[in-house]
C-alpha positions in Angstrom: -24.7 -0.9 -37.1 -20.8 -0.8 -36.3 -19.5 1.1 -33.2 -18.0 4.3 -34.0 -13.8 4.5 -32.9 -14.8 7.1 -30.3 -17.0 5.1 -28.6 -14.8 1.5 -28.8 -12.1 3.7 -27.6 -14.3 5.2 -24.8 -15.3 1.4 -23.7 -12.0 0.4 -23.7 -10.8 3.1 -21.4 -13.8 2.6 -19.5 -13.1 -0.8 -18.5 -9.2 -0.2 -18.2 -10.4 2.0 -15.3 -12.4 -0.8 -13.5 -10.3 -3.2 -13.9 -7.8 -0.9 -12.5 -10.0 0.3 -9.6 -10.7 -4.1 -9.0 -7.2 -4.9 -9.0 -6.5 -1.9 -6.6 -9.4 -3.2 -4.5 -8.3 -6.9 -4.3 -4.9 -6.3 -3.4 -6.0 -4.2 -0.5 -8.6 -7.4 0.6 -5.7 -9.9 -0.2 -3.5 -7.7 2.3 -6.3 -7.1 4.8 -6.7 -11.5 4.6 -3.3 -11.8 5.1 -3.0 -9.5 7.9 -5.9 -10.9 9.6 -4.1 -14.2 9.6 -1.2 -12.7 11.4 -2.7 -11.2 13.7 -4.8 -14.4 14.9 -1.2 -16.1 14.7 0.2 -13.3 16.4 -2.6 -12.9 19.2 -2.5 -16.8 19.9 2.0 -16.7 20.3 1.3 -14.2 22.3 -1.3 -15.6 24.9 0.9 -18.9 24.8 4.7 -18.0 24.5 6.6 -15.8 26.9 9.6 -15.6 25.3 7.8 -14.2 22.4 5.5 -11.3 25.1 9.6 -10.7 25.9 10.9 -9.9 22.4 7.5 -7.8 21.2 7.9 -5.8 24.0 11.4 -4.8 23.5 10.9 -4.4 19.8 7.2 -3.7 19.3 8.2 -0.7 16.9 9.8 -3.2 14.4 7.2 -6.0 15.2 3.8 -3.8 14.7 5.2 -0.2 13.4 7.4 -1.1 10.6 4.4 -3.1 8.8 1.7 -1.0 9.8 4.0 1.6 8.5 3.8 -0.7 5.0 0.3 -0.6 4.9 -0.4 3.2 5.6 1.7 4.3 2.8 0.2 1.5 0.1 -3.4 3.0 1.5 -2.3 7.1 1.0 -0.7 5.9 -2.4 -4.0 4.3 -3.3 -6.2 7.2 -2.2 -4.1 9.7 -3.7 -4.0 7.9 -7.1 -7.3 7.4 -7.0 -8.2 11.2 -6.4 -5.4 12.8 -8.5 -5.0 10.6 -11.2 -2.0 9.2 -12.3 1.0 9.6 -9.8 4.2 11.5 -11.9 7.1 12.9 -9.8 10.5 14.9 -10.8 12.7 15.6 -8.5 16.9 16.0 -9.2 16.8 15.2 -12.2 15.1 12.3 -12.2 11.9 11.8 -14.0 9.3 9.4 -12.8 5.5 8.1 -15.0 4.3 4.9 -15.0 4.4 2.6 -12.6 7.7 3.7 -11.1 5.3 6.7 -9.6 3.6 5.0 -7.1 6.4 2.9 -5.9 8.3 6.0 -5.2 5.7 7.7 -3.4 5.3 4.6 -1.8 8.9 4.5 -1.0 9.1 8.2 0.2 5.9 7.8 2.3 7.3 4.3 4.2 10.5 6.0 5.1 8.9 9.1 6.5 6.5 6.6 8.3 9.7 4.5 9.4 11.9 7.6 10.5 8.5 9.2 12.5 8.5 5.9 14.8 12.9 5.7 14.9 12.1 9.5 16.4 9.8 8.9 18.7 10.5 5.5 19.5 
């Protein structure tokens, strides 16, 4: 016998959600590759170069804050969409569902990130 709509539906949404959760998941490895790269870059300039101990010392808030910064408000983004749901904001006015939801939050979390570190820095 035929599937019922209910339950075609239900398998759909069902596999919108781990596809969503495997796309949320890879992009977190992707970045944690990539980061690992740099850092191997990053630790091997800095055993070799100088001139580079020299700059990251007078600007290691822009050199290892700014994108750690990046990644800490991508990962509270994540766990909060994953826990609430989907992210919806309104504020002045402004309404914001979709996708725009999570880049805001993303946006708003960065720059409180970035402006903790220009405080204490």
């Amino acid at each position: 016998m035929g599937k019922t709509e209910e339950e075609i539906l239900e398998s759909g949404e069902n596999l919108v959600k781990k596809s969503r959760l495997f796309l949320q998941w890879g992009s977190v490895a992707a970045l944690s590759s990539i980061g690992a790269v740099f850092v191997l870059i990053f630790i091997g300039s800095s055993l070799t170069d100088v001139r580079f101990n020299e700059i990251l010392y007078e600007h290691l808030a822009a050199a290892i804050g700014v994108p750690l910064s990046a990644l800490t408000a991508l990962a509270l983004v994540m766990a909060l969409e994953n826990v609430a749901g989907n992210i919806e904001l309104e504020t002045f006015g402004l309404k914001f569902k979709g996708a725009s939801g999570p880049i805001i939050m993303w946006v708003i979390c960065f720059l409180a990130l970035v402006a903790g570190i220009k405080a204490l820095w």
